[in-house]
Structure formats: C-alpha cells, structure tokens
C-alpha positions as CSV (number, residue, x, y, z in Angstrom):
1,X,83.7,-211.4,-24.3
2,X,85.9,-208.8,-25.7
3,X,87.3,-206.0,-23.0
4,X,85.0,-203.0,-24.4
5,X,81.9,-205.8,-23.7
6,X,83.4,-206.6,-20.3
7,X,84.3,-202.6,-19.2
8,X,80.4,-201.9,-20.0
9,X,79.5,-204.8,-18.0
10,X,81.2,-203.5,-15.1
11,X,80.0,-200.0,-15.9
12,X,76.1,-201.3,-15.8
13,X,76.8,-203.0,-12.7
14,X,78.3,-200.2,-11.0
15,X,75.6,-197.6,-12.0
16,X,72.8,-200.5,-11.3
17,X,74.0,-200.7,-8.0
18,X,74.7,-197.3,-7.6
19,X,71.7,-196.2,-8.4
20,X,70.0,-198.2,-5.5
21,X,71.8,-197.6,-3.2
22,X,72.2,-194.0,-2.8
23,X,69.7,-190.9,-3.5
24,X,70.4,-189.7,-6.7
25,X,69.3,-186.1,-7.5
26,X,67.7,-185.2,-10.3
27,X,69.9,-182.9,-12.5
28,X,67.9,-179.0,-13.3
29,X,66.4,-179.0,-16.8
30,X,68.6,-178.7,-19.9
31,X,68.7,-175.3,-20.1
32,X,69.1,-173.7,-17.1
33,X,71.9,-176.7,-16.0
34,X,73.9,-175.3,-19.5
35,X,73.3,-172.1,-18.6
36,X,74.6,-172.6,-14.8
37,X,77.5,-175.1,-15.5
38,X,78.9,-172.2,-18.1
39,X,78.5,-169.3,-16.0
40,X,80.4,-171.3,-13.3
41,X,82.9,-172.5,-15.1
42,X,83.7,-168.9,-16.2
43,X,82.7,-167.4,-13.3
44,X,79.9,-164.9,-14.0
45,X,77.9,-164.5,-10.9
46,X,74.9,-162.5,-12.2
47,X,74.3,-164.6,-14.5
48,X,74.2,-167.4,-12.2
49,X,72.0,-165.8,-10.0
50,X,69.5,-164.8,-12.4
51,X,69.4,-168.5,-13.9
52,X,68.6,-169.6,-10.3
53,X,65.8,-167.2,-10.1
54,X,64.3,-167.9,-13.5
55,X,64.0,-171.5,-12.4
56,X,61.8,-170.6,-9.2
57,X,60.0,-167.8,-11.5
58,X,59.0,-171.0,-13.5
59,X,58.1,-173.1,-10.8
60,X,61.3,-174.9,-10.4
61,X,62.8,-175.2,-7.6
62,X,66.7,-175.2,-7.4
63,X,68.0,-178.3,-6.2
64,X,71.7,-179.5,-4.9
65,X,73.4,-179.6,-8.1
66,X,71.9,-175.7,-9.3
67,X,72.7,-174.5,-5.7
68,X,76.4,-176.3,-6.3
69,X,76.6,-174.5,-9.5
70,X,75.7,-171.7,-8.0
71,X,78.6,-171.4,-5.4
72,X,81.1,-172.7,-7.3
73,X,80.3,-169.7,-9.6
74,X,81.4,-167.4,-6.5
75,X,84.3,-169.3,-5.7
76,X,85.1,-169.3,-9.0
77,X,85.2,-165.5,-9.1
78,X,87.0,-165.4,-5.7
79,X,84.2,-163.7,-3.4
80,X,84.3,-166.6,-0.2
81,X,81.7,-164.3,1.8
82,X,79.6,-164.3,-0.9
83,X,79.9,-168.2,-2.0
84,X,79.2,-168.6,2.2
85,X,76.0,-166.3,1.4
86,X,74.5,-168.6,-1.7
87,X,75.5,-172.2,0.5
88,X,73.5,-170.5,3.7
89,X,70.7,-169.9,1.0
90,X,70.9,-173.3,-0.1
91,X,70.6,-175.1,3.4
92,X,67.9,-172.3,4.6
93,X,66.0,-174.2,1.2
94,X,66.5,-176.9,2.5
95,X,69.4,-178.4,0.8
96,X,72.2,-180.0,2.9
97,X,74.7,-182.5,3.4
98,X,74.0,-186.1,4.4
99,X,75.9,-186.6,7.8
C-alpha cells in the first residue's frame, strides 16, 4: 500500500468514526452558505443579514454554521455589541453550545 492509499485509509476511518460519534450539522444550501461564507470573510453585515433572512423567507431555517457565519461577519467588521446581538439571536432560535 503506497502512502497516498494509506493517508486515505486513515482519512475514511477518521471521518467514519467521526461521523458516528458526534452530531454533525447539516451545512445551509449551496447558495446561501456561498453567499454567507463571502460576506463574512469580507465582512459585509447587510448582506449577511439579508442572506439569513432569505433563508427563513424560503422556509429554511438557519442553523449553527449560518448563524456562525453570521457573527463572524460582525466580528469581522469590528461591531462586538452587535456580533453579541446575532449569537443571542442564535441561542433564542435555539442554537447553542453542547456543554
């Protein structure tokens, strides 16, 4: 077994067991998570905002990673109170952290 064979091995193990063994999430739709990830990663708030509304407009309920998205996109611009704001809205929706 050749080391590419044997790092995919472990790979398919990891994510196999992995995938049992703890809650995965399921990720938003394509277009909204493009739309999210970009506006965090560059900051843009409204835009964030609106993609999070769209998705309950359309009967899709943000989940952990779009509510993630969405704070990092304040943090990301450098409003705390406002990052604060959106992770209150995501634990009053029910969204928190295992403990």
């Amino acid at each position: 077994m050749n080391s590419c064979n044997r790092v995919c091995a472990r790979l398919h193990k990891y994510m196999h067991t992995k995938a049992h063994t703890h809650s995965i999430t399921p990720l938003p739709p394509a277009p909204y998570r493009r739309v999210l990830l970009n506006a965090a990663s560059r900051g843009l708030t409204e835009v964030a905002e609106d993609t999070v509304e769209q998705m309950r407009t359309a009967d899709l309920p943000p989940g952990p990673r779009a509510y993630h998205a969405l704070v990092f996109t304040y943090v990301r611009a450098n409003l705390a109170y406002e990052a604060l704001d959106a992770a209150a809205r995501a634990a009053n929706d029910g969204m928190c952290c295992r403990r």
